[in-house]
C-alpha positions in Angstrom: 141.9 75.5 -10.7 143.6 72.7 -8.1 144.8 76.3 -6.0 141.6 77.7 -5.6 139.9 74.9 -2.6 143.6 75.1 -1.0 143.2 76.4 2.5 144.7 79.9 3.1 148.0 80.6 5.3 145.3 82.7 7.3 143.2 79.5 7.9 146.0 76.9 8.8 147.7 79.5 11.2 144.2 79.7 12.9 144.2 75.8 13.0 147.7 75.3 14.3 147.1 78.4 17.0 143.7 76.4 18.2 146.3 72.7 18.1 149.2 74.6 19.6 147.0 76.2 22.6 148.1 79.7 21.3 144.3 80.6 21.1 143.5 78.6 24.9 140.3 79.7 24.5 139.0 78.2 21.3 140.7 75.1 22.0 139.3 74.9 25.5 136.2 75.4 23.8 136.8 72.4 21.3 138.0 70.5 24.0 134.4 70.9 26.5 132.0 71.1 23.5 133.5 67.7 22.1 133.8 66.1 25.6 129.8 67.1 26.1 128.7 66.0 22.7 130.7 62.6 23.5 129.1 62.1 27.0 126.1 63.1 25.8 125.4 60.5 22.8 127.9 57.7 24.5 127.2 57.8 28.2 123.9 59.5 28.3 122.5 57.6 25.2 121.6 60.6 24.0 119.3 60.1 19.8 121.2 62.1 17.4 118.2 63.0 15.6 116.4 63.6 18.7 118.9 65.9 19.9 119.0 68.1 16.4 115.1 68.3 17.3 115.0 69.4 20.4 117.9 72.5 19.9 116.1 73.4 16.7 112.7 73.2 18.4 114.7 75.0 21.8 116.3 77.9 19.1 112.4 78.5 17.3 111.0 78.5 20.5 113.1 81.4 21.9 113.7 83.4 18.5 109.9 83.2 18.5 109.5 84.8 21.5 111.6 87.4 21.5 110.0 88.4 18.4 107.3 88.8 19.8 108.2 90.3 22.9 109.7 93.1 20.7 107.7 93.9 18.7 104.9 94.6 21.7 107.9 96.4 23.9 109.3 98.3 20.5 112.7 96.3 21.3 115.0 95.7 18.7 114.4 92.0 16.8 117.0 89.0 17.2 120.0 90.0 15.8 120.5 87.3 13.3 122.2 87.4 10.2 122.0 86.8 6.3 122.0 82.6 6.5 122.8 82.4 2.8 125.3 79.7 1.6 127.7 81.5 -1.0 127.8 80.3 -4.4 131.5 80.2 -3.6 131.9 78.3 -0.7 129.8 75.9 -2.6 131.8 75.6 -5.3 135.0 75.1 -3.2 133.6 72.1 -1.2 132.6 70.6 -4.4 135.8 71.0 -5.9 137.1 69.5 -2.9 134.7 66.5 -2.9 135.4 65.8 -6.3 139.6 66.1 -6.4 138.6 63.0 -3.2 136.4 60.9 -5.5 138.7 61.1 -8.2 141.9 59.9 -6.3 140.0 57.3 -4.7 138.5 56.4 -8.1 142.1 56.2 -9.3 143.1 53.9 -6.8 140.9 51.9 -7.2 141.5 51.6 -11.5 145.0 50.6 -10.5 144.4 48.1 -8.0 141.6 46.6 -11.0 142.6 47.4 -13.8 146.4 47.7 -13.8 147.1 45.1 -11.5 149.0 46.9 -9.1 150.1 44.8 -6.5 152.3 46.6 -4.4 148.6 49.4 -4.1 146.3 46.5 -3.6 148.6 44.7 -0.4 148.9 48.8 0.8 145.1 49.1 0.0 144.3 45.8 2.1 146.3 46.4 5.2 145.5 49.9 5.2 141.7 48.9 5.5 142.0 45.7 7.5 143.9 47.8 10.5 141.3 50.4 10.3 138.6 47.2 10.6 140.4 46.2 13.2 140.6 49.7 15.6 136.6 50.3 14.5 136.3 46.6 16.1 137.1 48.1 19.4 135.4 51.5 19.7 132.2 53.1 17.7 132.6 55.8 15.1 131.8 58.6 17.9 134.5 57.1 20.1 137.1 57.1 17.3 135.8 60.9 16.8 136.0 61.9 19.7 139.8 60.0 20.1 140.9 61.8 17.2 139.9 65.3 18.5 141.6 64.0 21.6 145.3 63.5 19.6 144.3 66.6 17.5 144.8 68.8 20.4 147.9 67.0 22.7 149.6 65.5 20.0 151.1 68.7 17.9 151.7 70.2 21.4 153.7 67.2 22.3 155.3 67.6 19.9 156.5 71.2 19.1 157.8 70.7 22.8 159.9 67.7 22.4 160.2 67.8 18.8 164.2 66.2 19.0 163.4 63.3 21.0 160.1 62.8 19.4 162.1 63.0 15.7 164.9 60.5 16.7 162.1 57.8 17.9 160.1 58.2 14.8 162.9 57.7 12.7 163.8 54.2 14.5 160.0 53.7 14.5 159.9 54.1 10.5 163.0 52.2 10.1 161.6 49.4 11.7 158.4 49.4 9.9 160.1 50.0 6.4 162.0 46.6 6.9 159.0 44.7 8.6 156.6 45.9 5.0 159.5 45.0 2.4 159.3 41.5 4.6 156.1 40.9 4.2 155.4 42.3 0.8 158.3 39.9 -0.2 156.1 37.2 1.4 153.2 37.7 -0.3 155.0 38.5 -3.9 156.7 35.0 -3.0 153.1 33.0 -3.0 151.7 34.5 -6.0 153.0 32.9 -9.0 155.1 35.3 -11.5 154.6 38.1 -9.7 157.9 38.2 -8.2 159.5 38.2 -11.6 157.3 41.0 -12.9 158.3 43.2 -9.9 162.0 42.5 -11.2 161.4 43.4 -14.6 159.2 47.3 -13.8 162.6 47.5 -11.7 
């Protein structure tokens, strides 16, 4: 049952082409359609809602017409497809939805009910940086950033993958000593919490 949402080998070569710029073209096409969409609702001050409405009104407009036009010049109607959302695909983006709920659910039983400390101060920071970046920029911004990394970071790094490695390594050294340091810290102020971290050792 956990198998069946898993994304196929198909799929993530597909993803990693488009990442990799092995497919130029569809990630040349991410690239410009997520740069427009960007300029669009950040610069231009473009209404999300507005702008659904006016490409949905835009798309009736023209399928309207050429249905008409057809049918009075015998042409051939828009070639559009079946729209029908598969029972399937349904169920697999529920499964998905729900697998998410239920690990966030069970994080957040731990941190309440079991008293875990070491997932609430992990918990904490984790949210408090991510306060602290969507301080700076708006929830498009950070989109559109992410798509940004999504496409030059994996190429990056598949071509300096040694010298990326070696960094990361010192990086993670670095940042292994500086959390033990200040989980330490913080075990240190709470009373008898240090010595029930020695005993589940």
């Amino acid at each position: 049952m956990g198998e069946s949402h898993q994304l196929s080998p198909v799929h993530l070569a597909l993803v990693a082409d488009v990442l990799l710029w092995k497919k130029w073209c569809a990630s040349l096409a991410v690239l410009v359609g997520s740069t427009s969409f960007w300029f669009l609702f950040e610069r231009g001050g473009y209404n999300l809602l507005t702008f659904i409405a006016n490409v949905l009104l835009l798309l009736t407009v023209i399928l309207f017409f050429w249905a008409k036009s057809a049918s009075l010049l015998n042409r051939p109607l828009p070639p559009l497809p079946d729209l029908v959302v598969s029972e399937e695909s349904v169920a697999k983006a529920a499964d998905v939805t729900r697998d998410w709920i239920n690990h966030v659910l069970l994080i957040a039983r731990d941190i309440a009910i079991g008293g875990n400390l070491k997932l609430f101060v992990k918990v904490g920071l984790g949210l408090w940086v991510v306060s602290y970046i969507g301080s700076f920029f708006n929830f498009l911004s950070l989109l559109y950033a992410g798509v940004l990394i999504s496409l030059s970071m994996p190429l990056l790094y598949d071509k300096y993958q040694d010298q990326i490695d070696s960094k990361l390594i010192v990086v993670y050294d670095l940042v292994q000593v500086q959390y033990r340091k200040l989980d330490h810290a913080i075990l240190k102020k709470i009373p008898g919490a240090l010595n029930k971290e020695k005993k589940t050792q």
